[in-house]
C-alpha positions as CSV (number, residue, x, y, z in Angstrom):
1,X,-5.0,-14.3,33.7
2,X,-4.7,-16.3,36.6
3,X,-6.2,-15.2,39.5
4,X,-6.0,-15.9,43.5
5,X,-8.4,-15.9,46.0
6,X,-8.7,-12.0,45.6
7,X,-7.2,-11.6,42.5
8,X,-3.6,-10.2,43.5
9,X,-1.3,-9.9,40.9
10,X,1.4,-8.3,42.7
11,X,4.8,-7.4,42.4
12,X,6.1,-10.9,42.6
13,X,3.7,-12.2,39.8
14,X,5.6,-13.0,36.4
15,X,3.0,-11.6,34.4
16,X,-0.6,-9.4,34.7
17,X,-2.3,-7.5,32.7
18,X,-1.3,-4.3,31.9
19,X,-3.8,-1.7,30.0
20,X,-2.5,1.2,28.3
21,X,-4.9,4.2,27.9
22,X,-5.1,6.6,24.6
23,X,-7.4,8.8,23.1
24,X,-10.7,6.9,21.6
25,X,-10.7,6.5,18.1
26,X,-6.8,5.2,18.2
27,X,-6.9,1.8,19.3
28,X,-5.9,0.3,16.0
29,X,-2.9,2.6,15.7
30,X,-2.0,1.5,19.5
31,X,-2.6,-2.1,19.1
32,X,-0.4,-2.1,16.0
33,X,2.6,0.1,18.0
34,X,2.0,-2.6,21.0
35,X,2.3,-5.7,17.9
36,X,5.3,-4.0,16.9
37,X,6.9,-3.7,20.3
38,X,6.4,-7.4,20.8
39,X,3.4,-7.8,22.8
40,X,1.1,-11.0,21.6
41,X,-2.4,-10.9,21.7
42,X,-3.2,-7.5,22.7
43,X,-7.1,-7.1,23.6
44,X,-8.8,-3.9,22.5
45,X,-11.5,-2.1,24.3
46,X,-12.9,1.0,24.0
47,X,-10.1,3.8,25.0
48,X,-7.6,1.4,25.1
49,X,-5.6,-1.4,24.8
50,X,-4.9,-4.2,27.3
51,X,-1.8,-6.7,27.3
52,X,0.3,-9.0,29.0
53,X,3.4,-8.5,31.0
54,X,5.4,-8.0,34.2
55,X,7.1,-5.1,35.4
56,X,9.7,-4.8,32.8
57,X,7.7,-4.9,30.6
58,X,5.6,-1.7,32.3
59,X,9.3,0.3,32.4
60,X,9.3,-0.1,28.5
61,X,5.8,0.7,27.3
62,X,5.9,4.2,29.7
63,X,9.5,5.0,27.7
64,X,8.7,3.5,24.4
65,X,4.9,4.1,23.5
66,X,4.3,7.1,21.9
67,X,0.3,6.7,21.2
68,X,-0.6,5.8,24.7
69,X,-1.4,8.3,27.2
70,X,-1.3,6.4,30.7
71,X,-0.4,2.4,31.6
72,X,-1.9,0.9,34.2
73,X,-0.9,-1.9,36.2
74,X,-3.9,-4.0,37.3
75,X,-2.8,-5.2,40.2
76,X,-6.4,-6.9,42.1
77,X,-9.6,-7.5,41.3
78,X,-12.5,-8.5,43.6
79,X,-16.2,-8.7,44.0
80,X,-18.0,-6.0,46.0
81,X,-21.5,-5.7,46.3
82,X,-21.5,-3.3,49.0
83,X,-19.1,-0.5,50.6
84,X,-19.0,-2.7,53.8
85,X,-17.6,-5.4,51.2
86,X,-15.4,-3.3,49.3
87,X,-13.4,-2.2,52.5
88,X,-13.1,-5.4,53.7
89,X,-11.4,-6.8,50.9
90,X,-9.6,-4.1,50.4
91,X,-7.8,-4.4,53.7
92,X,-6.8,-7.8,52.6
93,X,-5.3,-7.0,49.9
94,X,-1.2,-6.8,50.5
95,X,-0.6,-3.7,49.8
96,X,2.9,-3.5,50.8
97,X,4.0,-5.5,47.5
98,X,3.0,-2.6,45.2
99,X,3.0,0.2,46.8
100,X,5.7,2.0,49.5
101,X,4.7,3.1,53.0
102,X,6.8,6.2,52.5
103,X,5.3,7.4,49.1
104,X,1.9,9.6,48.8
105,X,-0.7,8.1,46.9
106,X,-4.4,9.3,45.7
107,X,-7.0,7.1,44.9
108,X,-9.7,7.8,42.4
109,X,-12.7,6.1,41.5
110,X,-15.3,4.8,38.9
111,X,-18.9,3.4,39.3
112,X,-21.0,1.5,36.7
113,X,-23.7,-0.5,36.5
114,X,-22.9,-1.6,40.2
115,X,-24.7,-1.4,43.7
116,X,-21.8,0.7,44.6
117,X,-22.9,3.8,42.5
118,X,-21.0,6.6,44.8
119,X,-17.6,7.4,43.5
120,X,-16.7,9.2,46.4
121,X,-17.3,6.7,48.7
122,X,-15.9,3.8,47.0
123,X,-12.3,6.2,46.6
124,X,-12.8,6.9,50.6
125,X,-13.2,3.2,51.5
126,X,-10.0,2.3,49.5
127,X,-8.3,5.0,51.0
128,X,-8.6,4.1,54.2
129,X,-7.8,0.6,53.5
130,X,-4.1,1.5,52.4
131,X,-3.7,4.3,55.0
132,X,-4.8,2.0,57.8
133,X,-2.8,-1.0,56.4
134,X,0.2,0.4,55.0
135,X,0.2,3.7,56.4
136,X,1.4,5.4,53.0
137,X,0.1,9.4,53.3
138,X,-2.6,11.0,51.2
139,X,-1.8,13.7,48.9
140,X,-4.6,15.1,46.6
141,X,-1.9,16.1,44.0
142,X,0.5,12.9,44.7
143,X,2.1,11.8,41.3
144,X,1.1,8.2,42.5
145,X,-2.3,7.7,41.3
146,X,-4.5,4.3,42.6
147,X,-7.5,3.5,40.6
148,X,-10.6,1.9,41.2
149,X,-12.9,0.9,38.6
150,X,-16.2,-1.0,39.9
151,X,-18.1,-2.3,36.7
152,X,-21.2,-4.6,37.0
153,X,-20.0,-5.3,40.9
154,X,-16.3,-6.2,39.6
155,X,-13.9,-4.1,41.5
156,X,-10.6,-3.7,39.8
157,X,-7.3,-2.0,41.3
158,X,-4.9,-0.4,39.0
159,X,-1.8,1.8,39.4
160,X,-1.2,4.7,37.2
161,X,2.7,3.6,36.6
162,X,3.0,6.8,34.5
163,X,2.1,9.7,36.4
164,X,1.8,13.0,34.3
165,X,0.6,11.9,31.2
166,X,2.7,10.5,28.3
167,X,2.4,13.4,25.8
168,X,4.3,14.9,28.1
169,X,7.8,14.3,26.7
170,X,9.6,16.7,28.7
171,X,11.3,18.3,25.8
172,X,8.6,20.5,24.3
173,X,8.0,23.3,26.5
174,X,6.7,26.3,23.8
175,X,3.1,25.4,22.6
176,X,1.1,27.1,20.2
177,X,-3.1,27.6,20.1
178,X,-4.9,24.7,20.5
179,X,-2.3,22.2,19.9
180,X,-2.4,19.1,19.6
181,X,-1.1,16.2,21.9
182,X,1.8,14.5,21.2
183,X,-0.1,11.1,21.5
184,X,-2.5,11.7,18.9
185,X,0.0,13.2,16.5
186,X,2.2,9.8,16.9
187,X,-1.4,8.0,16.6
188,X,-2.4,9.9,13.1
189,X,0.9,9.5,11.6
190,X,1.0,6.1,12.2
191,X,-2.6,6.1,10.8
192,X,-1.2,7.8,7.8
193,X,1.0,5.0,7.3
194,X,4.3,6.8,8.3
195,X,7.2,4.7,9.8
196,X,9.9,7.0,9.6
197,X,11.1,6.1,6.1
198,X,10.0,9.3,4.2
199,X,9.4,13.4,4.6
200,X,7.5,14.7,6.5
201,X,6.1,18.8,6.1
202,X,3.2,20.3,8.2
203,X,2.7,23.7,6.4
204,X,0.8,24.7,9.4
205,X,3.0,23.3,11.9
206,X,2.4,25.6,15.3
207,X,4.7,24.7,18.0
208,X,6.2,21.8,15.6
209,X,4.1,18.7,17.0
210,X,3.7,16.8,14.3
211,X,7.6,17.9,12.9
212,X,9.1,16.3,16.1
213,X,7.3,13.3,16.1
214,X,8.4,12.5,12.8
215,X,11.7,13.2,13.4
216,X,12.0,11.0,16.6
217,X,10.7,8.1,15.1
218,X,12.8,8.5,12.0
219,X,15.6,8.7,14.8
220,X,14.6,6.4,17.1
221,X,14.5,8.2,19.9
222,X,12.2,7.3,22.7
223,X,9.4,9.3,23.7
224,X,10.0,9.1,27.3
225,X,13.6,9.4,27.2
226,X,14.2,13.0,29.3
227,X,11.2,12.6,31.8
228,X,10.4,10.8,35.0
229,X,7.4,8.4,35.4
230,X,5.3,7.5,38.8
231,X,6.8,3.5,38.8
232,X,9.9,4.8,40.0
233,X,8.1,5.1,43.4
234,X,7.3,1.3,43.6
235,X,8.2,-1.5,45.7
236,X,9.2,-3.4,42.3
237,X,11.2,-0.6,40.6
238,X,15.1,-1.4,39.8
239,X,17.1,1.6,39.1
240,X,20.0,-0.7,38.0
241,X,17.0,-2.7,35.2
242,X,16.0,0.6,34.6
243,X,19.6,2.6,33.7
244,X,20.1,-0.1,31.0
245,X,17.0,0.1,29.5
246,X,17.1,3.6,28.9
247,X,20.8,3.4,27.9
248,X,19.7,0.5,25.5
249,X,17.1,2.9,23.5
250,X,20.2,4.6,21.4
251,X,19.0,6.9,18.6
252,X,20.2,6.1,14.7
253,X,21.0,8.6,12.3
254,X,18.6,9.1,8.9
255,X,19.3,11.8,5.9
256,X,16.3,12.6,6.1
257,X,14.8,16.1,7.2
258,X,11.2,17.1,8.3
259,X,9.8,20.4,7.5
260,X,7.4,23.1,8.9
261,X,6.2,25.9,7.7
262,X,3.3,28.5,9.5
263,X,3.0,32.3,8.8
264,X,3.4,33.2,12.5
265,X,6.6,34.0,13.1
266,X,6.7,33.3,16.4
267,X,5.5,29.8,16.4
268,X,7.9,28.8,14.1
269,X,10.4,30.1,16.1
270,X,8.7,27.8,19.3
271,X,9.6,25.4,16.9
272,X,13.2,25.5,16.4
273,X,13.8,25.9,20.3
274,X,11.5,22.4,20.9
275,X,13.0,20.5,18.5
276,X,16.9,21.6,19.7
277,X,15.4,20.5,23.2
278,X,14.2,17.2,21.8
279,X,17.4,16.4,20.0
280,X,16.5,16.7,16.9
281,X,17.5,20.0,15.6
282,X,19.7,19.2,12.5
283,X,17.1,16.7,11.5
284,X,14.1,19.8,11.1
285,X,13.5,23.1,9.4
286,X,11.4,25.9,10.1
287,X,10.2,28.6,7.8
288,X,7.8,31.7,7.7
289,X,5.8,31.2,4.8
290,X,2.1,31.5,4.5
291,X,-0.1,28.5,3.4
292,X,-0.8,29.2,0.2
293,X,3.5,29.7,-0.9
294,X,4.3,26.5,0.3
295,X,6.7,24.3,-1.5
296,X,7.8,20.8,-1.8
297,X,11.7,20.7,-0.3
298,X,14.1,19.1,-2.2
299,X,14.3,15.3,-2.2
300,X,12.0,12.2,-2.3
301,X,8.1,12.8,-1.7
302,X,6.5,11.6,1.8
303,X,3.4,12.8,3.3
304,X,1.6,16.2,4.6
305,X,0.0,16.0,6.9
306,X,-1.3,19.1,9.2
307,X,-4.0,20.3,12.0
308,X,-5.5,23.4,10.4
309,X,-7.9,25.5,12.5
310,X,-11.4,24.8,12.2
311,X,-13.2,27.3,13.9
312,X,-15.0,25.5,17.0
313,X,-11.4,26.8,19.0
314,X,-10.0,29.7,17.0
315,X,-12.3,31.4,15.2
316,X,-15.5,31.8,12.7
317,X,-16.1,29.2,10.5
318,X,-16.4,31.2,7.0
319,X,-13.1,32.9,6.8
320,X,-11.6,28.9,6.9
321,X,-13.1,27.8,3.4
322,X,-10.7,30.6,1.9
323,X,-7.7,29.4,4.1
324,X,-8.5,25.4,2.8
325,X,-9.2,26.1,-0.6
326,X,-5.3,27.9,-0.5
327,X,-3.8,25.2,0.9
328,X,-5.6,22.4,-1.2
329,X,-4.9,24.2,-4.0
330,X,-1.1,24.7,-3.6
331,X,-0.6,21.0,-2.7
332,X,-2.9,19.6,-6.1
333,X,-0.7,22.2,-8.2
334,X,2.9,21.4,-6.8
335,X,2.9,17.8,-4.7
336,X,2.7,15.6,-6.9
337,X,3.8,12.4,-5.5
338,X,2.6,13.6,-1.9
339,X,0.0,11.8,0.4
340,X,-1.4,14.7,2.2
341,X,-3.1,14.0,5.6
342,X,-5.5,17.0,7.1
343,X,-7.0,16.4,10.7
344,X,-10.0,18.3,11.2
345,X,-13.4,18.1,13.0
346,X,-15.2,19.7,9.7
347,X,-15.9,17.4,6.4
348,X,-16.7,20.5,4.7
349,X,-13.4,22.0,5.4
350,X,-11.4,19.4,4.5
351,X,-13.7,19.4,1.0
352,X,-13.0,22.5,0.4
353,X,-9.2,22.0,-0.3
354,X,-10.5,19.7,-3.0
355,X,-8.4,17.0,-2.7
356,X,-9.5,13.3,-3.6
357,X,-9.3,11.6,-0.1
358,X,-9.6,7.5,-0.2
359,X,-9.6,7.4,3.4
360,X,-11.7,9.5,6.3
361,X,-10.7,7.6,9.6
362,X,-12.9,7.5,13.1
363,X,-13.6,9.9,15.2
364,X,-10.7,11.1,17.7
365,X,-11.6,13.1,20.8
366,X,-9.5,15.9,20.9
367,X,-10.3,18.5,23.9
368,X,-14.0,17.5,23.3
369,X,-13.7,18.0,20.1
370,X,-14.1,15.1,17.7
371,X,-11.8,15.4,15.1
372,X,-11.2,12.5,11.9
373,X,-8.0,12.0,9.6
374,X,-8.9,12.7,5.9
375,X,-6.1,10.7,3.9
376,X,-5.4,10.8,0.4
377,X,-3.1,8.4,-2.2
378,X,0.1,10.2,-3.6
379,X,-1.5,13.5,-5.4
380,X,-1.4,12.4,-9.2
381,X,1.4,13.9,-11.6
């Protein structure tokens, strides 16, 4: 990147770099989503993925990806050695060209291995530095977040251009017990190898997570499609750019349907109502029907994949062998043709279903949990 005197990127640089956050462990799966939306080169880093772009291209990774979580903008970078430092430059940075006097901000900050080491004080400095020169107002909630990251002395300024975060579609609004994000389910079927091309069933399906993001990327439809996003409140935001790149993201149609099953009737039912909400209603089914009855529906095989309970959230450990062994057991005897995908935080749960994994992937933080994908080949004939 090139960089002036401070490092300010801007909103009237072509290009910067832009780093999109996701959940650790799912940085291949982002990097090839970021590949296939046409971004060159992207750099990997623990959490995350950085790339190249402008703000355009910022628009369409907050509506398109579905494994991030947040994308930054890094807008300057800077030396600081000291607070005194660090306010200083920050005051001569020109604030005005990414952010708006009129729109409340909050700034949040990181220390490590730097002579700044207080967090606190580094986010007050900042703060003062756009209140004083800008005059935008403070809000401790404000959906416009400013970040600053000071790593071995190297101050860097980024803008949260998302806001709430991205697995927030704004059509699911029934969850079920400890569900899982919409992020990482995009992430693990992507690790699973699905593209949209084939079935998908969740026999334990909740509040239908894994069902609707099937069905959307079968469909097309982006992720961020219904919701708003905190770039709208920049300087360099065009409504007009904007309109016709959402109105450019049309949905396609696809015979294919995408199934879940769970034997609470109630978050089934959470289900249905999400995925009508999402658009994708005649595309899903829903059914009462207890692990161990499940089927294969009519048509071609595709994968299973599914997020059963593994007792560090729900419940005791013991009863779950019982529940696994079910489930394995009904997809050995009637899958056949079926990759079967099971997220769980416990290797000897996922054993006990007795199916021949080939794959167990890294280690995904989910709610301070860390949870792995255990993939198998098409079950055997």
């Amino acid at each position: 990147m090139a960089h002036r005197r401070l490092g300010v990127y801007g909103s009237g640089m072509d290009e910067f770099d832009i780093f999109l956050i996701c959940a650790p462990g799912l940085e291949p799966q982002l990097v090839a989503e970021v590949t296939a939306l046409g971004f060159a080169n992207p750099v990997t880093a623990p959490g995350g993925v950085t790339v190249k772009g402008g703000w355009p291209d910022i628009w369409r990774l907050n509506l398109t990806s579905r494994i991030a979580g947040h994308v930054l903008a890094r807008v300057a970078s800077f030396r600081a050695m000291h607070l005194a430092q660090l306010d200083k430059r920050a005051r001569r940075l020109a604030w005005g060209d990414f952010l708006r006097p009129d729109v409340p901000i909050r700034v949040e900050a990181s220390c490590r291995k730097s002579r700044i080491y207080h967090a606190g004080a580094a986010a007050e400095r900042v703060t003062n530095a756009i209140t004083e020169t800008l005059g935008a107002p403070v809000d401790p909630k404000a959906a416009l977040r400013v970040m600053v990251r000071i790593d071995d002395d190297l101050a860097t300024i980024s803008l949260d251009t998302s806001g709430e975060s991205l697995h927030k579609r704004g059509a699911k609004q029934a969850v079920g017990r400890a569900p899982l994000r919409e992020t990482m389910a995009a992430g693990f079927l992507r690790a699973a190898g699905f593209d949209g091309s084939e079935p998908v069933l969740d026999p334990m399906c909740g509040s239908g997570t894994f069902v609707l993001e099937a069905a959307e990327i079968a469909t097309g439809r982006a992720p961020g499609r219904v919701r708003d996003f905190a770039f709208q409140s920049l300087p360099s935001f065009d409504a007009d750019a904007w309109a016709a790149l959402r109105k450019g993201q049309q949905p396609r149609g696809t015979d294919l349907r995408f199934h879940g099953s769970d034997r609470n009737a109630g978050a089934f039912a959470a289900a249905r109502e999400n995925a009508e909400r999402a658009g994708v209603g005649p595309h899903v089914s829903f059914e009462k029907c207890a692990v161990s009855d499940i089927v294969p529906p009519d048509g071609p095989p595709g994968l299973v994949i599914v997020n059963p309970p593994y007792g560090a959230r729900i419940g005791a450990r013991k009863p779950l062998f019982a529940l696994h062994n079910a489930m394995g057991q009904a997809l050995r005897d009637r899958f056949a043709g079926w990759r079967v995908g099971i997220v769980t935080s416990d290797t000897g749960l996922a054993r006990a279903t007795d199916l021949p994994f080939r794959d167990i992937g890294p280690a995904v933080s989910h709610g301070g949990i860390r949870v792995r994908l255990h993939l198998t080949d098409p079950l055997a004939f």
